[in-house]
KOLDOLUM-550011 format. One record per residue (C-alpha): x, y, z. Coordinates in steps of 0.1 Angstrom, whole numbers, padded with zeros to 4 digits, always signed. Each point is the difference from the previous one (the first is absolute). Layout:
residues N
XYZ...
END
This chain:
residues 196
-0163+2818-1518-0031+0013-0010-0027+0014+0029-0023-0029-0010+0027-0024+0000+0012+0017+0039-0037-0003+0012-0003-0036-0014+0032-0015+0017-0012+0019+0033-0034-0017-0007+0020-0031+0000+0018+0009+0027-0035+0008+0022-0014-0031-0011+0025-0024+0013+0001+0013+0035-0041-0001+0002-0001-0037-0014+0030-0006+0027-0026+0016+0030-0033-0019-0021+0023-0034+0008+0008+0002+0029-0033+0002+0012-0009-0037+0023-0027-0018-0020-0025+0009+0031+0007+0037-0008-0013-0005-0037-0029-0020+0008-0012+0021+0027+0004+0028-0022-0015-0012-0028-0031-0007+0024+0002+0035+0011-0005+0014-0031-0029-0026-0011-0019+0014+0028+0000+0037-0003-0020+0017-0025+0006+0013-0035+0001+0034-0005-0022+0000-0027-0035-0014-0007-0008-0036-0010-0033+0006-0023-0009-0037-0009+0022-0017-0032+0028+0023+0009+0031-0015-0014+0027-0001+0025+0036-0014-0017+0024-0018+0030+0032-0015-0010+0016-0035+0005+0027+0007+0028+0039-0009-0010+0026-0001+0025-0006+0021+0030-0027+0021-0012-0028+0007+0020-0031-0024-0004-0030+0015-0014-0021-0031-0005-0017+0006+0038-0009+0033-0013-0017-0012-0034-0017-0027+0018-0014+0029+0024-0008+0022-0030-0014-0028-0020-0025-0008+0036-0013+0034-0010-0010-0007-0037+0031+0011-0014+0009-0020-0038+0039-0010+0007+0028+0004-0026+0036-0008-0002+0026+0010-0027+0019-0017-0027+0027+0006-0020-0004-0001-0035+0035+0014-0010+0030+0013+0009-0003+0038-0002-0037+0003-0003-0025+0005+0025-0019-0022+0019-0036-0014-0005-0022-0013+0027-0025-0031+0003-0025-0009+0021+0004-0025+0027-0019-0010+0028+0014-0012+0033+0005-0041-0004+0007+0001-0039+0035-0016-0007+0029+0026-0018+0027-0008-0025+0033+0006+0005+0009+0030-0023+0033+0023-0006+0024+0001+0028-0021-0030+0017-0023+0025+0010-0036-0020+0003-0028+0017-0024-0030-0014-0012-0009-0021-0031-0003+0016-0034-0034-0015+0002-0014+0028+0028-0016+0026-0013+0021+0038-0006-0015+0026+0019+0014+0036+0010+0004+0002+0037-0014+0034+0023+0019-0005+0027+0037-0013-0006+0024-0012+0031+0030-0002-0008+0033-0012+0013+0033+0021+0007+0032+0003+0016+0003+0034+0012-0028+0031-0001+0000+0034+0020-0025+0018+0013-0005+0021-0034-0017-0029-0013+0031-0010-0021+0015-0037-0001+0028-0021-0013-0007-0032-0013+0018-0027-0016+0016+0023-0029-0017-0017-0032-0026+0024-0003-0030-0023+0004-0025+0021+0018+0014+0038-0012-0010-0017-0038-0034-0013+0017-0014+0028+0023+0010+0027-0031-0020-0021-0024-0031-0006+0028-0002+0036+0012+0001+0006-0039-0034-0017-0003-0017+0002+0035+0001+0012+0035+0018-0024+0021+0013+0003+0036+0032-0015+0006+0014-0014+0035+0031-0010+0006+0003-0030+0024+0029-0001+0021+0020+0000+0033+0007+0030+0022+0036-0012-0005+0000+0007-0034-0005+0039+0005+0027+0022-0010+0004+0041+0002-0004+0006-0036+0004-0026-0034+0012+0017-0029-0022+0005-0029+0007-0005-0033-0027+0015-0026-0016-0031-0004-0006-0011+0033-0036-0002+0010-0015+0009+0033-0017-0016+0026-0036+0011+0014+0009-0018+0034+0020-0024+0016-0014-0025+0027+0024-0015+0023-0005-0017+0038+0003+0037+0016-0031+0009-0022-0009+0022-0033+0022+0026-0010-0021+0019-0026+0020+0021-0026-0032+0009-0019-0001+0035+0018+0037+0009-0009
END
């Protein structure tokens, strides 16, 4: 076994027992924390028009609509992701707060092809496990490494991961094309990796 293919299955490994913490978590515990994190600030600045990308929550993961909606309250332009294929990165479209969403790949909701394409500032984005070096293990397709490489290719962008204090492990092992995190926002409050 390779040391790619060692860091992957402990990746695996890391992943499960965070989305076993993430689940057991009472559904006042998520709520509450998702309100948490809708009401503390950003820790960046929210010029008007700035395009702030959420996600559409599967499972367990930790709502971030409260969050948008608070951003949005500020003049922010909302954005959620779509799959366009397996293996490619994502795109984002505009959506406001109200508008309806398809059901796309993996059931995950998105909206219509119809809403306009636009390339996000700010991206939250979801996670099973992260560690304070602003490193995080996701779902293992790839999705947002593919995504942040190709937006930090073309813009400045700070991206916050959005989880639970539960989900914080020691360390996640990185694989070379793991991107990192700028900060992660849970219920206990900002951990800001930017400095690191």
């Amino acid at each position: 076994m390779d040391g790619n293919q060692f860091l992957a299955n402990l990746k695996n490994d890391f992943r499960r027992d965070a989305l076993a913490r993430r689940d057991a978590l009472s559904d006042k515990a998520r709520t509450d924390a998702a309100e948490a994190i809708a009401g503390s600030p950003l820790p960046v600045e929210l010029p008007p028009d700035t395009i702030v990308a959420g996600y559409s929550p599967i499972n367990t993961e930790l709502d971030p609509f409260p969050l948008m909606h608070a951003v949005a309250g500020k003049g922010a332009v909302l954005a959620l992701p779509v799959i366009i294929a397996r293996d490619h990165a994502l795109i984002f479209r505009a959506w406001r707060s109200g508008e309806g969403l398809v059901r796309g790949p993996f059931g995950i909701f998105q909206p219509s092809s119809d809403a306009p394409e636009v390339d996000p500032d700010i991206v939250l984005v979801p996670l099973a496990a992260f560690d304070r070096a602003g490193h995080r293990i996701g779902y293992g397709r790839g999705y947002y490494d593919r995504t942040l490489q190709n937006l930090r290719a073309s813009k400045k962008i700070t991206v916050i991961g959005l989880a639970f204090a539960v989900q914080e492990i020691e360390t996640v092992p990185r694989l070379p094309h793991d991107e990192q995190l700028d900060c992660v926002l849970t219920e206990r409050g900002l951990i800001d990796l930017r400095s690191l």
